[in-house]
Phi, psi and omega in degrees: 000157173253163161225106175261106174301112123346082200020058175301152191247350195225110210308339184270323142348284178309274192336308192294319178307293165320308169324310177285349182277295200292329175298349168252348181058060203218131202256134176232114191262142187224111206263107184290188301342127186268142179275026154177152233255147166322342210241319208295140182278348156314309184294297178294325176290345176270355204231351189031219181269050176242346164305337141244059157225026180294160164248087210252172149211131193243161213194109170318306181220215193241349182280330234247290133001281174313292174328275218287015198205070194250356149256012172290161155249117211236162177235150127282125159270161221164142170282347205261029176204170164283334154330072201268130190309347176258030171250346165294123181273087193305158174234172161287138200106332219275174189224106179244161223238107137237165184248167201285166211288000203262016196231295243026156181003128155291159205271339185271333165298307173300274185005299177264014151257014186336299190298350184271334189307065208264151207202147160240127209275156198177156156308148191273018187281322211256131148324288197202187168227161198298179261231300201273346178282317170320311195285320171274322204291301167331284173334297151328305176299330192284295165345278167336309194268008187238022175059007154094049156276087180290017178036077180247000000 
């Protein structure tokens, strides 16, 4: 599986997000601008010692991004659609797309994805959940329905 941050903003996030990429055998892509650096020990202490054996691809823009994945198949999550991640029949492979936590996805990337669009239901008191539990929640789920094939 891919899991791709979207201009992430929060170093514990990413990290945390990594971990779960290697335990999972899963590439984690990162659409700059990041809002800090690779190098900051908030990303490697979140990421403990598993941080360098992430399998990272970091991406100039999201054009950039497209370009360098031109068969892929991608979902975004978002809070903004009806579309709930376990009603999608995830593949191996498959690239699923979030934005940073204090925005999320721009509204012209959903706009020209609906059918891609995927959201995890919750009660309407909260804004979101947090970035790196989505992301394992998501993440999890694609596993599952692809048999916990980590493609090792």
């Amino acid at each position: 599986m891919n899991i791709v941050l979207y201009e992430p903003e929060i170093p514990y996030n990413t990290g945390n997000i990594g971990r779960s990429c290697v335990l999972t055998n899963s590439t984690l892509h990162l659409i700059k601008p990041l809002g800090f650096s690779l190098d900051e020990k908030n990303v490697k202490r979140a990421g403990l010692d598993y941080w360098h054996l992430v399998k990272i691809k970091e991406w100039d823009s999201y054009e950039d991004f497209l370009k360098g994945n031109p068969d892929g198949n991608f979902y975004y999550a978002t809070t903004k659609c009806k579309n709930r991640y376990c009603d999608v029949k995830f593949k191996e492979n498959d690239f699923i797309i979030f934005g940073p936590e204090s925005r999320g996805l721009p509204k012209e990337i959903l706009d020209a994805n609906p059918d891609k669009c995927i959201t995890i239901p919750m009660i309407e008191m909260g804004r979101s959940l947090n970035l790196s539990n989505s992301a394992a929640i998501i993440l999890y789920e694609a596993l599952r329905q692809t048999d916990f094939n980590f493609g090792e």
